[in-house]
N, C-alpha and C positions, 0 to 999 in steps of 0.2 A: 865401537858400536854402542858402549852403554850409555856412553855422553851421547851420542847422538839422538839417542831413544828416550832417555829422561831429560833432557832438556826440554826448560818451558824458555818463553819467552813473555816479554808486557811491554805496557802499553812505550809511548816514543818519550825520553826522558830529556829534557835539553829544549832552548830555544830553535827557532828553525831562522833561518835567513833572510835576508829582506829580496833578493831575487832566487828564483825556481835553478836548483841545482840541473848542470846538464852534463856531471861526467862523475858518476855512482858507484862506487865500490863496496860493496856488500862482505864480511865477512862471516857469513854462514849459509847453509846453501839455503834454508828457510827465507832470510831474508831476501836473495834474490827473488825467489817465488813471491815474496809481498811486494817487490819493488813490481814487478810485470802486473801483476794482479792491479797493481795501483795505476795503470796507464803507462807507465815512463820505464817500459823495457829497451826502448832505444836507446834510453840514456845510460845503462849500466857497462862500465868502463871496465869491470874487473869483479872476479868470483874467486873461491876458493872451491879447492878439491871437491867431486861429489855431489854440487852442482849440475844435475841434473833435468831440471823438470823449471820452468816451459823449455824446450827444446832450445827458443833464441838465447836462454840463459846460457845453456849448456856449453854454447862455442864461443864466449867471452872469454879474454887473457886469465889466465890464474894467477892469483897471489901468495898461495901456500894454502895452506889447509884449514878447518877453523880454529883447531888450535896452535898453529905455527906459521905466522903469517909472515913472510915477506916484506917489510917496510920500505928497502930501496924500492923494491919491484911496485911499491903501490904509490909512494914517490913518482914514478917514472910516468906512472896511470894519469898522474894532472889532477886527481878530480875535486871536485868544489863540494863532495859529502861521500863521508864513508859511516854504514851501517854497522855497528858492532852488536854482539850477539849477547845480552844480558844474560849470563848462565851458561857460556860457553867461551866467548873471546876472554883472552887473558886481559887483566888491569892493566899488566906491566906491557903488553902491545898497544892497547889506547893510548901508554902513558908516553910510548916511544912515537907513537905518530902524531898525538898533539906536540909533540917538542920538537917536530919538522915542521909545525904551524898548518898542521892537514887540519882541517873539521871531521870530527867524529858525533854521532850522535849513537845512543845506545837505543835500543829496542827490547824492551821486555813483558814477557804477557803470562799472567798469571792466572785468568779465567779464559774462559770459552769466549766470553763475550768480547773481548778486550782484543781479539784478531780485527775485531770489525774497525776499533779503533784507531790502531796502530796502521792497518790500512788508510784512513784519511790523513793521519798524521803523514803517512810517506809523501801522500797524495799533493799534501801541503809542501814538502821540501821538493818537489819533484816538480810541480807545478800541473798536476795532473789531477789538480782537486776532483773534476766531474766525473771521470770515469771513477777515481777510487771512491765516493761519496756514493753511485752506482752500485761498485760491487759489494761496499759495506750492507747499503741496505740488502741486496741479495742476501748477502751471507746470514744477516741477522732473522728476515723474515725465514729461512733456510732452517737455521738453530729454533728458535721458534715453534715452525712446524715439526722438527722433532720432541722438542720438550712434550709438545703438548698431545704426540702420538703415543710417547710411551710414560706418560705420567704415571699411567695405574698399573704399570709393566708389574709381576709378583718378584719381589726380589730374589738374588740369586747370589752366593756369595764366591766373588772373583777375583783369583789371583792374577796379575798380568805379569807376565813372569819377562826379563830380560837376560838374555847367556844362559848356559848350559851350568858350570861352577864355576864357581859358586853362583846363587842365583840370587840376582837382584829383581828388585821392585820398585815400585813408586808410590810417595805419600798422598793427602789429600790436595796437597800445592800444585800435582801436577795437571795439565790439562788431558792426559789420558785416565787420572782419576776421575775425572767429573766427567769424559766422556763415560766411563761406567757405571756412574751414579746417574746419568744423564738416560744413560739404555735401563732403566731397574736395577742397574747392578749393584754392590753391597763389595769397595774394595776390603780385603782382609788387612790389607797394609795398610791403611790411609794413616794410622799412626806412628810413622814412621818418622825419627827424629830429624831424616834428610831427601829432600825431595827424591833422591833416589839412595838405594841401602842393600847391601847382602842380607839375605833371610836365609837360614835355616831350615835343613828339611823336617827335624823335629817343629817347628816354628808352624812351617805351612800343616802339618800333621795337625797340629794344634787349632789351626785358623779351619781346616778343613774348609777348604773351597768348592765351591759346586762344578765351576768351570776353570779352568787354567786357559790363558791366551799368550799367546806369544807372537812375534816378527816371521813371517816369513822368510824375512831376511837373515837372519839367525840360522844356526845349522837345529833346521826341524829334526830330521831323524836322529839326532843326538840329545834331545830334547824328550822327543817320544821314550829312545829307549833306556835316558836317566830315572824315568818316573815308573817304569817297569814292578817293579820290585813294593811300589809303595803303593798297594790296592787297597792299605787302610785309607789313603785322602779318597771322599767320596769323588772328585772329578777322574782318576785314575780308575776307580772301580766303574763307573756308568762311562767311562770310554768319550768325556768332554775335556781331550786337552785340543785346541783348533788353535791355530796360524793364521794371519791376515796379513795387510797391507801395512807393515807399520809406520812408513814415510807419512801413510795418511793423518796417523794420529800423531806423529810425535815431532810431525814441523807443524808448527800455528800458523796457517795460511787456510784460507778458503779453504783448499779443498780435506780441510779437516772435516765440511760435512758427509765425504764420500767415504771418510773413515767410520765417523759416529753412526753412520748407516749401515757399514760393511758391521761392524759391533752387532748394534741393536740388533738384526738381524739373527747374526747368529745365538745371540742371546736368547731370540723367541726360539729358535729350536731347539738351543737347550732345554728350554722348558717345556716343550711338545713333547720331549723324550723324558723328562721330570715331574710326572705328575706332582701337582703342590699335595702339601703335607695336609693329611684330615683332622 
């Protein structure tokens, strides 16, 4: 789960092709999400584990998982582009499937903005340039109108906490940081030597965070009742540890705006219940 959660991804790295790919293997469930988003959901030949989300992705063949993929079985797939996960597929699986003579291209996105990118890049090997060109600009005008909603947001200082224990976090690199920089928020970890990292409960004690967030997807009530005990972190004592949607924020795809919104949101009510300091 924590690979899945701290994984970023950027923008499409590699030349693209001189004819429009039409048989797509994606290895991470993110990237299938960018391939549909970019038009060319019909063309995806094969997914891995946990792919989920658009639904037509969902019932595609499997190749294994994102981190243990399958190379006969994607061999078998035919396809003329397979998507690797920058920050999540291993080197030594691109390294075994370029040496079948498959095309691989990597995808990696490092900022907010860089979804919109990577989206016309797919757009480009897919041959799906006008819808993905479409939904980029969505997405951008989309990000956009949030930045510019919570500009003057009053800060708030946030742990986004992944697992129960040890408990990891994520640095400034990741795109769920700046989604919280992006709501007013103020990561405690942004200096963290790796996009994702174990902390410390003395550590977060030290950072004292306003709000703690975590996955849903995560076991919440084990979550809740690890932090029990620790009523000196002010988020623990004012009763702000909240769960959301994590898929939203921590696959780079569109609908990372329904994440940064599901956030902000609750950001502003932490603060309704935080009077700012006089």
């Amino acid at each position: 789960m924590i690979r899945a959660l701290v994984a970023t991804l950027a923008a499409l790295a590699g030349g693209g092709s001189a004819a429009a790919a039409e048989r797509i293997v994606t290895l991470a469930p993110h990237l299938a999400e960018l391939v549909c988003a970019a038009g060319a959901c019909d063309k995806l030949a094969g997914v891995v584990a946990h792919t989920d989300y658009p639904p037509p992705a969902a019932g595609r063949p499997l190749v294994g998982d994102a981190y243990n993929v399958n190379a006969e079985r994607v061999l078998e797939l035919n396809p003329d582009l397979i998507l690797a996960w920058d920050g999540g597929t291993a080197r030594a699986t691109v390294e075994r499937l370029e040496a079948l003579k498959l095309p691989v291209r990597w995808v990696r996105i490092r900022r907010l903005e860089e979804v919109a990118d990577a989206l016309e890049r797919v757009g480009e090997l897919a041959g799906s340039s006008g819808p993905a060109h479409a939904e980029a600009a969505r997405y951008r005008e989309g990000l956009a109108r949030l930045r510019r909603r919570y500009a003057a947001a009053r800060k708030l200082r946030v742990l986004y906490q992944l697992e129960v224990e040890p408990i990891y976090s994520v640095n400034r690199d990741s795109p769920i940081s700046q989604a919280i920089e992006l709501c007013g928020g103020v990561n405690v970890f942004a200096a963290l030597p790796q996009i994702a990292a174990p902390v410390g409960r003395e550590a977060v004690l030290k950072a004292d965070p306003e709000v703690i967030v975590f996955g849903r997807q995560d076991d919440v009530a084990a979550i809740r009742a690890s932090w029990a005990r620790w009523d000196r972190v002010s988020a623990v004592r004012d009763g702000q540890l909240h769960a959301l949607d994590a898929d939203l924020l921590a696959r780079a795809t569109p609908r990372m705006l329904d994440g940064i919104g599901q956030l902000c949101e609750l950001l502003g009510r932490a603060r309704s219940l935080s009077p700012a300091p006089k």
